[in-house]
C-alpha positions in Angstrom: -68.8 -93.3 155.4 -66.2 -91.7 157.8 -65.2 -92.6 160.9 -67.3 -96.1 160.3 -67.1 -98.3 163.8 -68.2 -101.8 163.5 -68.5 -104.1 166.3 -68.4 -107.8 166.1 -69.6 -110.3 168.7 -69.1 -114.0 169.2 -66.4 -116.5 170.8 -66.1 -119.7 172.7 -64.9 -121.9 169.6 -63.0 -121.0 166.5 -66.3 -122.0 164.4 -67.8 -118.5 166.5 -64.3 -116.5 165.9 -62.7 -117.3 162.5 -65.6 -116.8 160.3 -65.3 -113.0 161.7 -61.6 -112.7 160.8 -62.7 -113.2 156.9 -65.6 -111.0 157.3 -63.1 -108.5 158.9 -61.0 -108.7 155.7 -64.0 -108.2 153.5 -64.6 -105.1 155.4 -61.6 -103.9 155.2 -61.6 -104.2 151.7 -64.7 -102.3 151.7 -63.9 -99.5 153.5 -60.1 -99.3 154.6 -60.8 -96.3 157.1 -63.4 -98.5 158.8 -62.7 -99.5 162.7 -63.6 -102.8 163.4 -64.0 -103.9 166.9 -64.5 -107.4 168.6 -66.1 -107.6 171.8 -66.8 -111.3 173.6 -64.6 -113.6 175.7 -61.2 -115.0 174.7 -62.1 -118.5 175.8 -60.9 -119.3 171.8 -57.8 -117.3 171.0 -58.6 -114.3 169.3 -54.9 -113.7 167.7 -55.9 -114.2 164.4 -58.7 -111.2 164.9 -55.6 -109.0 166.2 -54.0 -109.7 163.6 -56.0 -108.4 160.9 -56.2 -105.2 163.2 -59.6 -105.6 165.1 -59.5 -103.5 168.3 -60.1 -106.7 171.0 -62.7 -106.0 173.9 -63.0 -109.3 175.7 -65.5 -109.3 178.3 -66.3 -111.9 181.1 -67.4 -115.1 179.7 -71.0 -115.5 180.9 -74.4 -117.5 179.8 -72.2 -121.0 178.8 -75.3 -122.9 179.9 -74.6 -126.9 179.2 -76.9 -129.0 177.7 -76.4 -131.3 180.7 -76.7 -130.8 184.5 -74.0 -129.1 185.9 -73.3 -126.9 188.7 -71.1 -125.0 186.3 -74.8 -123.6 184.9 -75.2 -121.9 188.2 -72.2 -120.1 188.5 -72.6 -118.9 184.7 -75.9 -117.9 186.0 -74.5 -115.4 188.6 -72.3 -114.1 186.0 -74.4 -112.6 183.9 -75.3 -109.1 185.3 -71.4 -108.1 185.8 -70.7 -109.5 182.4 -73.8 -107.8 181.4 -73.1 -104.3 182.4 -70.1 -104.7 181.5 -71.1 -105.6 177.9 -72.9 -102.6 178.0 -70.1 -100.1 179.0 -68.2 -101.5 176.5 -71.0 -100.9 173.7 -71.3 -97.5 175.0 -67.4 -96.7 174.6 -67.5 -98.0 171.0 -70.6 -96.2 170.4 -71.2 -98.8 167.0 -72.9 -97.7 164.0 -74.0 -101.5 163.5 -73.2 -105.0 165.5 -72.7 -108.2 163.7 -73.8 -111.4 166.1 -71.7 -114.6 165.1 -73.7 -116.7 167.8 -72.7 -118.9 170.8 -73.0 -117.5 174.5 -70.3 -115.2 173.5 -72.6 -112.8 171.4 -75.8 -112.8 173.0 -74.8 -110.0 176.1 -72.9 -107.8 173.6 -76.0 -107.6 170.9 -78.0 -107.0 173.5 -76.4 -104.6 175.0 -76.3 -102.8 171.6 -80.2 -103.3 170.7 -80.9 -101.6 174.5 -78.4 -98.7 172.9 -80.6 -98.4 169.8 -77.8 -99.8 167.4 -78.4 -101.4 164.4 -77.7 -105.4 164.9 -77.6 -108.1 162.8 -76.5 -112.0 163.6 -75.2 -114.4 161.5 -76.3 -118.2 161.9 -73.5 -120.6 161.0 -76.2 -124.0 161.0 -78.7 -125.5 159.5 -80.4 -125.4 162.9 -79.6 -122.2 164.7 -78.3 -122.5 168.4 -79.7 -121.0 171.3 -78.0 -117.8 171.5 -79.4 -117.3 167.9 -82.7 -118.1 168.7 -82.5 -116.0 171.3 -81.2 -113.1 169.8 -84.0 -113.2 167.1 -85.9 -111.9 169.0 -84.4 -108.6 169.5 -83.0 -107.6 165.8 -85.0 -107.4 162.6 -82.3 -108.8 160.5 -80.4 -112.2 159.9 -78.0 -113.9 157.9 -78.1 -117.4 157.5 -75.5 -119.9 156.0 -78.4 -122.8 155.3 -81.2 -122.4 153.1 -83.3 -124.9 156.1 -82.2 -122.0 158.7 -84.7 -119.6 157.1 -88.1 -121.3 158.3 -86.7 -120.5 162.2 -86.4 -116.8 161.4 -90.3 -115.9 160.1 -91.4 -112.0 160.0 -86.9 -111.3 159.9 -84.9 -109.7 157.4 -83.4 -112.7 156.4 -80.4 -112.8 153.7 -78.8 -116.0 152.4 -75.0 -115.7 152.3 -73.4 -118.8 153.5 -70.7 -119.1 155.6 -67.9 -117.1 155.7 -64.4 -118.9 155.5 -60.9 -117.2 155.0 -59.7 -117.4 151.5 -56.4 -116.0 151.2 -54.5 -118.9 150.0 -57.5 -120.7 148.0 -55.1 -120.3 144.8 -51.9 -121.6 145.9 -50.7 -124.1 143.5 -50.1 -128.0 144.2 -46.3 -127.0 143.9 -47.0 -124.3 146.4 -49.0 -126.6 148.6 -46.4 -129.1 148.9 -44.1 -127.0 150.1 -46.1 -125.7 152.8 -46.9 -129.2 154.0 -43.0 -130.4 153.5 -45.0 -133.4 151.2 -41.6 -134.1 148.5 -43.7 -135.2 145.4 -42.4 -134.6 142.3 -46.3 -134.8 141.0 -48.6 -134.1 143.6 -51.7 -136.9 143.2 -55.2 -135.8 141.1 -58.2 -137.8 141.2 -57.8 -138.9 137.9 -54.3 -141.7 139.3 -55.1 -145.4 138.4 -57.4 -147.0 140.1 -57.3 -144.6 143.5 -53.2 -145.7 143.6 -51.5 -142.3 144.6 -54.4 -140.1 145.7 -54.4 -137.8 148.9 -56.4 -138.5 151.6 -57.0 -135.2 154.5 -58.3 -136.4 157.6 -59.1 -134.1 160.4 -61.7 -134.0 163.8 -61.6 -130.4 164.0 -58.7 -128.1 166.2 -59.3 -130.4 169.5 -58.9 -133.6 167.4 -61.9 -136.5 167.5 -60.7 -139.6 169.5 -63.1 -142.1 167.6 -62.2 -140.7 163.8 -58.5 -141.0 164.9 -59.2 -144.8 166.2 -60.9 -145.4 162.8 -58.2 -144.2 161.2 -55.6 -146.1 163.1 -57.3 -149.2 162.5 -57.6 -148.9 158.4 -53.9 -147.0 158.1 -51.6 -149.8 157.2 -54.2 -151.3 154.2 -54.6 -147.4 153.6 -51.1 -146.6 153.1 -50.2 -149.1 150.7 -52.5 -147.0 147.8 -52.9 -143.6 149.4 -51.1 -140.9 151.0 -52.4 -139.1 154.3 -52.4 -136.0 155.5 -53.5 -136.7 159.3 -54.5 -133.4 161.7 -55.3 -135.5 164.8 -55.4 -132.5 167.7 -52.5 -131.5 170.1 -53.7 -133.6 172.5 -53.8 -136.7 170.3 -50.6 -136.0 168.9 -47.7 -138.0 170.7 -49.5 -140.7 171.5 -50.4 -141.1 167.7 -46.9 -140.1 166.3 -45.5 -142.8 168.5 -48.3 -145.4 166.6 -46.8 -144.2 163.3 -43.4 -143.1 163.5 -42.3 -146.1 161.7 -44.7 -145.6 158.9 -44.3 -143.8 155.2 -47.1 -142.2 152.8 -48.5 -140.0 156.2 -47.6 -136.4 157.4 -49.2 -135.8 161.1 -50.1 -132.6 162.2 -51.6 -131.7 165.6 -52.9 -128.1 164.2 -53.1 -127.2 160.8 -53.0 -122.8 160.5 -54.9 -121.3 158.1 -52.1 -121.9 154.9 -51.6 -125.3 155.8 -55.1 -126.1 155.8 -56.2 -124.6 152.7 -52.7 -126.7 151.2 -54.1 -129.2 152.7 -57.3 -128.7 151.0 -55.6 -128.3 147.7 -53.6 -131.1 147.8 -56.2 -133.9 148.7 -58.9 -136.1 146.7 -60.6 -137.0 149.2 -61.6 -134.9 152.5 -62.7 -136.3 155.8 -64.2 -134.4 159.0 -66.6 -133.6 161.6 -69.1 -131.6 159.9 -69.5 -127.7 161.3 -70.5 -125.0 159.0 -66.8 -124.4 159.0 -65.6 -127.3 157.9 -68.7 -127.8 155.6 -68.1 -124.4 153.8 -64.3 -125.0 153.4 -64.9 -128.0 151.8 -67.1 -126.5 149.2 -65.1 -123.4 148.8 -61.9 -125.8 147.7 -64.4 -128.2 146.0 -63.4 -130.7 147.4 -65.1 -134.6 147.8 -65.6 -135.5 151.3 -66.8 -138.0 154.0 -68.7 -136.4 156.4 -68.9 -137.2 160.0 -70.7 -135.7 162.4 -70.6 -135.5 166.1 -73.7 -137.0 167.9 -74.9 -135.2 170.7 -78.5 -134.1 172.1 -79.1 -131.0 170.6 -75.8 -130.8 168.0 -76.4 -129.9 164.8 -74.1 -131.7 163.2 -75.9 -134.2 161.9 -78.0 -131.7 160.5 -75.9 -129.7 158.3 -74.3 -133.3 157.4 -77.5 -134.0 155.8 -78.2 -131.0 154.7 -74.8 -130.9 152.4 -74.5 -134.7 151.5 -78.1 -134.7 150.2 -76.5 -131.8 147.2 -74.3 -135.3 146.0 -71.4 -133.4 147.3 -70.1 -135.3 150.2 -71.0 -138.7 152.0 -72.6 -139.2 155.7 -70.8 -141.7 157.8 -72.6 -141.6 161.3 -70.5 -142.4 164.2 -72.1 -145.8 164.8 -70.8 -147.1 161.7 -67.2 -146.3 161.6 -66.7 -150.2 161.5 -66.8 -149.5 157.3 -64.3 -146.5 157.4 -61.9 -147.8 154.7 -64.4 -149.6 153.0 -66.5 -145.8 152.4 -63.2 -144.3 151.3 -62.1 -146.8 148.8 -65.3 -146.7 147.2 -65.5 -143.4 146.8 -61.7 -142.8 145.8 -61.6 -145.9 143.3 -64.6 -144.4 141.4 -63.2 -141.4 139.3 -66.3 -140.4 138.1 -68.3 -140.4 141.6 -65.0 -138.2 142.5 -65.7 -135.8 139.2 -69.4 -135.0 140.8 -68.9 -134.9 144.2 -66.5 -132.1 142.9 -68.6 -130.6 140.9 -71.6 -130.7 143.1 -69.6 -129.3 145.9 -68.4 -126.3 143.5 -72.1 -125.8 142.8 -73.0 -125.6 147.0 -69.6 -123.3 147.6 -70.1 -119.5 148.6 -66.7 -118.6 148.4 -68.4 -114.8 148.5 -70.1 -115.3 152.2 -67.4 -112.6 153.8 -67.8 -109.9 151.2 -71.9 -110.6 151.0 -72.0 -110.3 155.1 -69.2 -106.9 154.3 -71.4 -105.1 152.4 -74.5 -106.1 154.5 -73.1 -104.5 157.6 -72.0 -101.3 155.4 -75.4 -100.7 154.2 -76.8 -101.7 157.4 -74.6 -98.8 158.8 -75.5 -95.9 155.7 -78.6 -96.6 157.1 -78.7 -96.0 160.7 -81.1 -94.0 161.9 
């Protein structure tokens, strides 16, 4: 289809903006004449979508309401019908043959803004449990894309389609070699799951871009008795970073990061035996994509869904669930796990079995025949 404009929506938080840089590449792929646009606001940096050559719209960021009171709410209140009308002059200008929702308050003005145009939309939920702006937009387009198999009951009378979620895979086949390089980790023979008796494997602990203060005060308390079997790989936050390097810096068998890019955190990923993390769809969906065994921990909050699509994967034998309150056995969980090879052998291959290393080009080709078929 020539001259092909599709229009993607989202932002706030990199688990609203990355998934759309691999789904840009799987369009792309598609249909290399295609123009893909993003429209939302750049509260997340949206570098990596210009990147990959998306034509950047950002709009005003409007509709954050907090789960708590806030004055805040109020003036994202009175933001709305600028952001609003401007959303829809934007949509206008593109004039999109279809709009792809990723969720968060970042999407909802856009897709609506296209539905009240007549364009085809579609939104994608990253959860188990979808969000607000999700919810929301369900009600004004007919189809929906789900990462979850529990997501689907929320979405009765839609066109729903199953694709997981979509994660960026250009570096999924770098070798251990390869890997070690990137990280600057000199081992002659990078660690497999198979050492003696857990001595030598790789551990990848992270709490997500900002960092999470009480995983990295977990982990501070086990590292010594950690470090005498295992190596780390350590992505505390750029906020947590000094402050941690300082606690360390005297200390062998670790490499710290405070941000991990997208080649570094697939080595990452490669290199390990045993992943640890908050547990977003992101993070969840990496983690099966590499295969990888992992510890689970979700962040606890009134509404999060977290804990949700923690339960959701760990209950496929994949990963383990260690709630917040129980951090107290943090090295105990891991050297359980990493000292029993064959737990480690299934958790792998359950995790291979969960993976949907095809979410991006699935979503692709949903959007392209979404678009053939506009009416």
């Amino acid at each position: 289809m020539k001259n092909l404009r599709i229009m993607l929506c989202g932002g706030g938080t990199g688990g609203h903006v990355l998934p759309l840089v691999a789904v840009a590449r799987a369009i792309k792929k598609l249909n290399p004449t295609a123009k893909i646009y993003f429209v939302g606001p750049e509260e997340f940096s949206l570098n990596a979508l210009r990147e990959e050559g998306v034509i950047v719209k950002t709009i005003i960021a409007a509709g954050k309401i907090r789960r708590y009171f806030s004055f805040k709410n109020f003036w994202e209140i009175i933001k709305i019908p600028f952001a609003f009308i401007q959303s829809l002059i934007v949509v206008t200008s593109i004039n999109p043959n279809v709009t792809l929702g990723k969720g968060s308050y970042g999407s909802v003005l856009p897709v609506l803004a296209a539905d009240i145009l007549f364009k085809k939309t579609i939104i994608h939920e990253s959860d188990a449990i979808p969000g607000l702006a999700n919810r929301f937009l369900s009600y004004v387009t007919d189809n929906v894309a789900i990462s979850f198999e529990e997501a689907r009951k929320y979405f009765n009378n839609k066109n729903v389609y199953l694709t997981g979620n979509p994660i960026r895979t250009n570096f999924i086949n770098l070798s251990k070699g390869e890997a070690s390089s990137v990280l600057d980790i000199q081992t002659d023979n990078p660690p497999s799951h198979k050492a003696s008796e857990g001595q030598g494997k790789v551990i990848f602990i992270s709490g997500g871009s900002q960092g999470a203060q009480r995983i990295n005060n977990a982990v501070l308390k086990a590292l010594d008795s950690l470090l005498e079997k295992y190596f780390v790989i350590w992505s505390v936050g750029k906020n947590n970073f000094d402050s941690i390097k300082q606690k360390i810096s005297n200390k062998d068998n670790i490499k710290l990061f405070d941000f991990l890019n997208e080649k570094e955190i697939a080595s990452a990923y490669i290199l390990c035996d045993l992943a640890v993390g908050r547990a977003g769809a992101g993070t969840i969906f990496e983690l099966a994509a590499f295969a990888k065994p992992s510890i689970l921990i979700p962040l606890e909050r009134k509404g999060g869904d977290q804990p949700v699509n923690a339960f959701s994967y760990t209950k496929t034998g994949a990963s383990f669930l260690l709630r917040e309150r129980d951090l107290d056995n943090f090295k105990e969980t891991l050297e359980n796990i990493l000292n029993d090879d064959s737990k480690l052998d299934s958790m792998h291959e359950n995790a291979e079995k969960f993976g949907k290393i095809e979410a991006a080009d699935s979503l692709a080709k949903i959007l392209l025949d979404l678009a053939k078929n506009e009416s």
